[in-house]
C-alpha positions as CSV (number, residue, x, y, z in Angstrom):
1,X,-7.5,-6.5,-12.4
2,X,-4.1,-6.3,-11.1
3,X,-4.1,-7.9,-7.7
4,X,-2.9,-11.0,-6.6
5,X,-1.7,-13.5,-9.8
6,X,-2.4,-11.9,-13.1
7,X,-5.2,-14.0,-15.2
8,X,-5.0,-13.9,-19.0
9,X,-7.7,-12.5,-21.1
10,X,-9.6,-16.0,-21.8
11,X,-9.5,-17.0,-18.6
12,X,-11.2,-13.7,-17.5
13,X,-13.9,-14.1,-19.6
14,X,-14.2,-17.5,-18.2
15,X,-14.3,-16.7,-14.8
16,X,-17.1,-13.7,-15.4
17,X,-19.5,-16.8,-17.7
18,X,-18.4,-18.9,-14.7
19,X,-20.4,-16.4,-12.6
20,X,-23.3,-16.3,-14.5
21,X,-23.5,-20.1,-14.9
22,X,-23.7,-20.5,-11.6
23,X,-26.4,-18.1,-11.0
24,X,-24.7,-14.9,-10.4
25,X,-26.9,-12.7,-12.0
26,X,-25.3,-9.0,-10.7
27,X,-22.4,-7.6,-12.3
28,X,-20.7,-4.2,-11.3
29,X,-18.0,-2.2,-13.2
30,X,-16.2,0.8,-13.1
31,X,-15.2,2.9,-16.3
32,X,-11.9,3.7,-14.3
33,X,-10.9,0.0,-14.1
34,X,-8.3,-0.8,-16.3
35,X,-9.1,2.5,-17.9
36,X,-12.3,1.1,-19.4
37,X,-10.9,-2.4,-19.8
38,X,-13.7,-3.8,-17.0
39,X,-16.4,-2.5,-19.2
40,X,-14.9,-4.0,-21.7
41,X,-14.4,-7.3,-20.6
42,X,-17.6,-7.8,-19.3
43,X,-19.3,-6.5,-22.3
44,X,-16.8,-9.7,-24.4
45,X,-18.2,-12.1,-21.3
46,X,-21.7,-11.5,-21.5
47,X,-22.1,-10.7,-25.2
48,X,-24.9,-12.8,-26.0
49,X,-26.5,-13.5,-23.0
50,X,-30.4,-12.2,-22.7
51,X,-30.2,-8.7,-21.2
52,X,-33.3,-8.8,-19.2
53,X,-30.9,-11.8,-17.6
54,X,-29.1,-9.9,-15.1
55,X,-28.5,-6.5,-13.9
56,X,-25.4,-4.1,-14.8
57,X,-23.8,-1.4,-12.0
58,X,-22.1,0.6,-13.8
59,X,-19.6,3.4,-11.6
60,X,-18.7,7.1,-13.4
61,X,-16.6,9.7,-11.6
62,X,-12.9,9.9,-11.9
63,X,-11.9,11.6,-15.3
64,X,-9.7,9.3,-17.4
65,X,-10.3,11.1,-20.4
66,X,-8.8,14.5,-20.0
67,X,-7.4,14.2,-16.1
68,X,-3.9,13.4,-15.1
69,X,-2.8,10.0,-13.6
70,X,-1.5,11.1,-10.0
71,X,0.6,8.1,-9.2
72,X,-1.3,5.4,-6.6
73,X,-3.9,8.6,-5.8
74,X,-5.1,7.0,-9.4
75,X,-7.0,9.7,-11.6
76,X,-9.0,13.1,-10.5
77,X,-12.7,13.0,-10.2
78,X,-14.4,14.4,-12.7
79,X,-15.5,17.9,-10.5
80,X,-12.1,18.9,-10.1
81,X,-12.1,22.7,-10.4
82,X,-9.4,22.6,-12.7
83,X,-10.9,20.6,-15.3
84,X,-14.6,21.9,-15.4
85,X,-16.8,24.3,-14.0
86,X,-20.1,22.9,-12.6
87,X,-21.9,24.2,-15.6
88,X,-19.7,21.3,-17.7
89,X,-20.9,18.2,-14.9
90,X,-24.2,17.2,-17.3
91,X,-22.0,17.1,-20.6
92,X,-19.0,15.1,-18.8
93,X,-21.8,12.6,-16.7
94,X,-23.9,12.3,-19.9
95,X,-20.1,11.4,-22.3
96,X,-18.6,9.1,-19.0
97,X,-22.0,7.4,-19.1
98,X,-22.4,6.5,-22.9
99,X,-19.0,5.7,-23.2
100,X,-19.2,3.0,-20.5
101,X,-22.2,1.5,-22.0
102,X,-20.8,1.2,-24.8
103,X,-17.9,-1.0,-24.1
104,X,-20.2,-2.5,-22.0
105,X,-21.9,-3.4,-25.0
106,X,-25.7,-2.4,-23.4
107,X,-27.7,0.3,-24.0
108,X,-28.4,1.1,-20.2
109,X,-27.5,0.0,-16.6
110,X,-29.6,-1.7,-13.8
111,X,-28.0,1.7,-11.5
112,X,-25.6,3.8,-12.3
113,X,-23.4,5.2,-9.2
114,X,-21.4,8.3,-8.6
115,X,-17.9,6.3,-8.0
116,X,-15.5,8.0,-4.8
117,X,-16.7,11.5,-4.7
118,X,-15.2,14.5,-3.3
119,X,-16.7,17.0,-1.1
120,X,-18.1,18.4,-4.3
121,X,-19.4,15.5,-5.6
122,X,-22.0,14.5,-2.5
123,X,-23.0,17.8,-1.9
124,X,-23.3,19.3,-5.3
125,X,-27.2,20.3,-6.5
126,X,-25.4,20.4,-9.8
127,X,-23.8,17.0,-9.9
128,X,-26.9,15.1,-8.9
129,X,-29.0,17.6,-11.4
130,X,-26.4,15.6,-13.9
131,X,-27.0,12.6,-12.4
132,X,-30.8,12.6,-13.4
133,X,-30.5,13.4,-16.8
134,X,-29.3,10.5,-17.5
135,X,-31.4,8.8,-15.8
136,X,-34.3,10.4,-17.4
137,X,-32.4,10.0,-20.6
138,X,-32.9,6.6,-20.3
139,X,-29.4,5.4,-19.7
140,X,-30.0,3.9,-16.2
141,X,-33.3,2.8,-14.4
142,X,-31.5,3.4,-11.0
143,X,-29.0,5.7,-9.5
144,X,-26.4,5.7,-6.4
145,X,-23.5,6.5,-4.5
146,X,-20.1,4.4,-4.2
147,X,-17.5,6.7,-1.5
148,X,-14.5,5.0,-1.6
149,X,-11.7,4.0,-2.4
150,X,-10.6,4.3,1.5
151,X,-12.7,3.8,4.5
152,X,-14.8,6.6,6.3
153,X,-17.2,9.6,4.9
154,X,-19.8,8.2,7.3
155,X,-21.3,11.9,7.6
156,X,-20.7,12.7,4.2
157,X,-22.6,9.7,2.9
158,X,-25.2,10.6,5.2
159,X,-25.6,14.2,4.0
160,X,-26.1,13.1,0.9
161,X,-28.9,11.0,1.3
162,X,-30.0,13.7,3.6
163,X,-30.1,16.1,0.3
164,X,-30.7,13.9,-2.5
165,X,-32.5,10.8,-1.1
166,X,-35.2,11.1,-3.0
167,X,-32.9,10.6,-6.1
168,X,-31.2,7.5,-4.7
169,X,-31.7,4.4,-4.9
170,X,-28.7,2.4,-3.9
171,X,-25.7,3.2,-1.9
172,X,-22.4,1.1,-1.4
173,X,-20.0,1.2,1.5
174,X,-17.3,-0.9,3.1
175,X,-18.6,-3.5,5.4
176,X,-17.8,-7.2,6.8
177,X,-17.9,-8.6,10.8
178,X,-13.9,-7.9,11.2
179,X,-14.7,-4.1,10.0
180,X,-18.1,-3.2,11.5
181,X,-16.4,0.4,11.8
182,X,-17.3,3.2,10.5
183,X,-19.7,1.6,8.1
184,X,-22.6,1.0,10.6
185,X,-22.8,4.6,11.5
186,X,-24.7,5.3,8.2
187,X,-27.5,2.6,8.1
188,X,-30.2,4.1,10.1
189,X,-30.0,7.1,8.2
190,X,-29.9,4.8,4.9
191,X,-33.2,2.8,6.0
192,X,-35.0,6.3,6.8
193,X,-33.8,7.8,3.9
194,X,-34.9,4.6,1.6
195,X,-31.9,3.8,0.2
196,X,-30.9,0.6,0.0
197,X,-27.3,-0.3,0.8
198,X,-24.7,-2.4,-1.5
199,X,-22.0,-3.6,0.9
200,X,-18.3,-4.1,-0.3
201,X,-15.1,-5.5,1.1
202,X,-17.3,-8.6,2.7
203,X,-13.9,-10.9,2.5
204,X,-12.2,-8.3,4.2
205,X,-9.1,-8.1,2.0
206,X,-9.4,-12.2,0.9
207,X,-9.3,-13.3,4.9
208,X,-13.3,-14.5,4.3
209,X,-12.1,-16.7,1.5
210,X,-9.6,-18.6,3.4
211,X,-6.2,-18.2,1.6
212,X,-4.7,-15.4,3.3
213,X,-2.9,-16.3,6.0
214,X,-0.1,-14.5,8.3
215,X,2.6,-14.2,6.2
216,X,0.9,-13.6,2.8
217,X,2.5,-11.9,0.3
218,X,0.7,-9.1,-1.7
219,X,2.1,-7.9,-4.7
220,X,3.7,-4.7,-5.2
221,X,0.2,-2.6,-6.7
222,X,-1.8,-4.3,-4.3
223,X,-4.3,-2.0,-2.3
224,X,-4.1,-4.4,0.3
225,X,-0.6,-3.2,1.3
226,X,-2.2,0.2,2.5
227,X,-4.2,-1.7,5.3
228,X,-1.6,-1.1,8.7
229,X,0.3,-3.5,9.9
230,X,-0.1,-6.5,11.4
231,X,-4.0,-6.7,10.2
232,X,-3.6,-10.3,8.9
233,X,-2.3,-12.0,11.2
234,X,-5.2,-9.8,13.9
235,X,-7.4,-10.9,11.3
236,X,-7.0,-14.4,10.9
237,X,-7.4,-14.8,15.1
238,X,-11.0,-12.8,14.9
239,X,-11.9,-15.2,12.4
240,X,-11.0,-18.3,14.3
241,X,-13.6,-17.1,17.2
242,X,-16.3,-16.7,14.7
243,X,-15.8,-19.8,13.1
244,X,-18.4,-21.5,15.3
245,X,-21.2,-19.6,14.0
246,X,-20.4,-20.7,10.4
247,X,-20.3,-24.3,11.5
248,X,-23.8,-23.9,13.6
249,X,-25.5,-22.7,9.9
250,X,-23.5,-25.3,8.2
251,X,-21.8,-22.2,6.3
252,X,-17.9,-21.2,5.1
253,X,-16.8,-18.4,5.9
254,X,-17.1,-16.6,2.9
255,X,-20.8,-17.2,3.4
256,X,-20.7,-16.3,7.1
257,X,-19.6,-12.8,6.0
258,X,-22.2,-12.4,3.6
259,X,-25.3,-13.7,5.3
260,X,-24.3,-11.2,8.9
261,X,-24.0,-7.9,6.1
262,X,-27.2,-9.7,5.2
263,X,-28.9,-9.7,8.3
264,X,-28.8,-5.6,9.0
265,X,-31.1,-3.3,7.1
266,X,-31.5,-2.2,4.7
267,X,-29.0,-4.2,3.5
268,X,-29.7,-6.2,0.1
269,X,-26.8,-6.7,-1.6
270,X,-23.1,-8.0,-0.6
271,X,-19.9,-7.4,-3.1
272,X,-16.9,-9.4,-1.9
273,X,-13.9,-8.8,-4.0
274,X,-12.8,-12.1,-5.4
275,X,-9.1,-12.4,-6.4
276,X,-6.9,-15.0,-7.5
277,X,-3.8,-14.9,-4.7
278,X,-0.7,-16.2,-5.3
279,X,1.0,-19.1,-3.6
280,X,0.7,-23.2,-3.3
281,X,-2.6,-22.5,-0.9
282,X,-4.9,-20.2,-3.1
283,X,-8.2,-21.5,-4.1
284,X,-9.1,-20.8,-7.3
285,X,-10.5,-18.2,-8.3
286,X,-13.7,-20.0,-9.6
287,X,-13.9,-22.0,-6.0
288,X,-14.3,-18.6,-4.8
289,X,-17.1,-18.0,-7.0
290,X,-18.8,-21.1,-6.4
291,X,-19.2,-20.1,-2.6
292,X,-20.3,-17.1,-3.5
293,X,-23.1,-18.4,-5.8
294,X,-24.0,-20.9,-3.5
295,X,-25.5,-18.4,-0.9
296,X,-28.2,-19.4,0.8
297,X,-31.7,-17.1,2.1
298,X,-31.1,-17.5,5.8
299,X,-30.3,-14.5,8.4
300,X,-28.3,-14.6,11.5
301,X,-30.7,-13.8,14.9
302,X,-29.9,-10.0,16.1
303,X,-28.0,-11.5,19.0
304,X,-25.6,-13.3,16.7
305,X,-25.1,-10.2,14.9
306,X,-24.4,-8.1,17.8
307,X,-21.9,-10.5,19.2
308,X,-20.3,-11.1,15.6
309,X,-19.7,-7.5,15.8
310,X,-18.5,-7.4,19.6
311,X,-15.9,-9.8,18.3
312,X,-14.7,-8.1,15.2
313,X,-15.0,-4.6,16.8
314,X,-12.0,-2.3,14.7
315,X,-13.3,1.1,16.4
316,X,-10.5,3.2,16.0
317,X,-8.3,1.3,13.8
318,X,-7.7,3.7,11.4
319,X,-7.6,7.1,9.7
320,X,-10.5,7.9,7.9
321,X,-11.6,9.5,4.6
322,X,-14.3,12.4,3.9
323,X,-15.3,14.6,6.7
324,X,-13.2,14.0,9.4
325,X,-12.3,16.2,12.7
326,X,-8.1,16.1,12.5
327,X,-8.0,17.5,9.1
328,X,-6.8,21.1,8.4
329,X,-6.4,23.2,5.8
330,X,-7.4,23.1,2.3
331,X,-9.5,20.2,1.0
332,X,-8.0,16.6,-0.7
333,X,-9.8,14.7,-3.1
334,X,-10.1,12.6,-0.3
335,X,-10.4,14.1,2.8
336,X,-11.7,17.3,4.2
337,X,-12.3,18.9,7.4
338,X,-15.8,19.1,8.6
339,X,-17.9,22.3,8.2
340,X,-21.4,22.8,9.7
341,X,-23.3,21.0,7.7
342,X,-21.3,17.9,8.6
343,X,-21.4,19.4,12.4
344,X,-25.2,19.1,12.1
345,X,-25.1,15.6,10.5
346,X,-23.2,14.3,13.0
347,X,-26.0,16.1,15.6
348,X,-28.9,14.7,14.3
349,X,-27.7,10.7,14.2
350,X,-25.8,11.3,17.6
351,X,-22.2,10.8,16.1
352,X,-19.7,12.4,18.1
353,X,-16.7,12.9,15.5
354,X,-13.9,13.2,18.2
355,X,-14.9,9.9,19.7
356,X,-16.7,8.2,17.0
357,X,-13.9,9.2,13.6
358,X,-10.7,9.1,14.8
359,X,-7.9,6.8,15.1
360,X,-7.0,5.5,18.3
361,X,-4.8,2.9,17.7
362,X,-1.7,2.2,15.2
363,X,-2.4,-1.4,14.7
364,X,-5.6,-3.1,13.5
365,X,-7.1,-4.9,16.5
């Protein structure tokens, strides 16, 4: 909602009945968003429109409502030890989910998702107890887990499917041919576990959609401006020697991206973020949407994969989130070091965390 040129309220609406016009039938929100704006805006977009029409993703976890904005970290998640015990989780999950379907203007989401969890929050018998209330409450016919915002908790993700698999249905992670890394390392455990897998971040930061080229400039609150240095213009080059297997499927790039998240189980569902850049060049925004919609069925051979992947290979490129073998000391929100639980994770799916999560390089490759 803040990224690239700012869109006024009526032309956001536009763009999300755009969407559905054109046969986008999946919407997915966040409570923290705008602070409960998203919801809000999609509940004005779709007001209306049949509910048994599309599905709603709803996300819950970072507590707006009585936590403390800490600068770009954004706010705390809602198991923060210092605003509720674990006895609290069901009465905060139960409020966070109401209150999001409200301004959502449903009575109940397709999934709900546990939205960039801590340590506590994938591990937690507690949290996921809270998690199924509302599901048996009604309020959701699905449930999942989003880590995030940054890349990584590959064995934390797996843990908890490890634990709570039976409870989940959907999981989304960050995934596209230029960043294969780290977010393959969880999808055999995903497809024996049953969940399926959402992927996000297919345009890897806009690059998929064509319009952001070496030189772009991002705007000041821009997440892109965390990514290292260097990754646009290393971006753009990987994209050029994949461009021939677009043109062989008669397929953009956009669609390229898609279609090869596509082609790996158990992956069923692909999330590019769709922004409105700023410059001369930039599509628009609804151009974007049109590609998007425009999908079609087919899937790439495994050897196209695998060679997609060979090309975009980013092993390495950065520091990443969750359990993860250089950190010491007390826990972030965001990072932790690993304990044995993780140590046995990373055993039983033959990850090796000081070769297989860890940086290696400065510079996106």
């Amino acid at each position: 909602m803040h990224f690239g040129e700012p869109l006024s309220d009526e032309r956001f609406l536009a763009v999300i009945r755009h969407a559905y016009d054109r046969g986008i039938r999946t919407f997915m929100t966040s409570d923290v968003y705008g602070n409960g704006a998203a919801d809000e805006m999609l509940g004005r977009a779709l007001a209306g429109v049949p509910r048994d029409s599309y599905a709603l993703v709803g996300m819950i976890g970072h507590d707006f409502y009585s936590g403390q904005r800490d600068g770009s970290k954004g706010f705390p998640r809602f198991t923060h030890p210092q605003l509720r015990s674990s006895g609290d989780y069901a009465s905060y999950v139960r409020m966070a989910t109401e209150k999001s379907l409200e301004r959502c203007r449903v009575d109940r989401f397709d999934c709900l998702m546990l939205h960039n969890p801590d340590s506590i929050g994938y591990t937690s018998d507690a949290v996921w107890n809270a998690m199924s209330k509302v599901k048996e409450a009604g309020l959701t016919d699905r449930l999942g887990v989003a880590p995030g915002p940054a890349n990584g908790f590959s064995l934390d993700v797996i843990l908890n499917f490890e634990r709570f698999g039976p409870l989940l249905d959907w999981a989304m992670i960050i995934l596209n041919p230029l960043e294969p890394w780290p977010g393959t390392l969880c999808l055999d455990a995903a497809q024996q576990n049953e969940v399926k897998i959402i992927t996000r971040v297919v345009d890897y930061g806009g690059i998929f959609h064509g319009d952001v080229k070496p030189g772009h400039q991002f705007g000041e609150r821009d997440h892109r401006t965390f990514r290292p240095a260097g990754w646009v213009e290393a971006g753009n080059k990987k994209l050029d020697a994949i461009r021939s297997f677009a043109e062989a499927h008669g397929l953009t790039m956009l669609q390229l991206a898609s279609i090869w998240n596509l082609s790996q189980k158990p992956i069923e569902s692909v999330v590019p973020t769709i922004i409105q850049e700023v410059g001369e060049g930039a599509r628009p925004i609804e151009d974007k949407i049109d590609d998007l919609a425009a999908l079609p069925s087919l899937r790439l051979s495994a050897d196209e994969v695998a060679e997609i992947r060979r090309i975009g290979d980013n092993t390495g490129c950065m520091e990443l989130k969750g359990g993860n073998p250089g950190h010491i000391g007390e826990p972030l929100p965001d990072r932790w070091s690993l304990n044995a639980d993780l140590a046995s994770v990373a055993v039983r799916w033959s990850i090796q965390p000081a070769r297989d999560l860890v940086c290696t390089h400065s510079k996106a490759a």
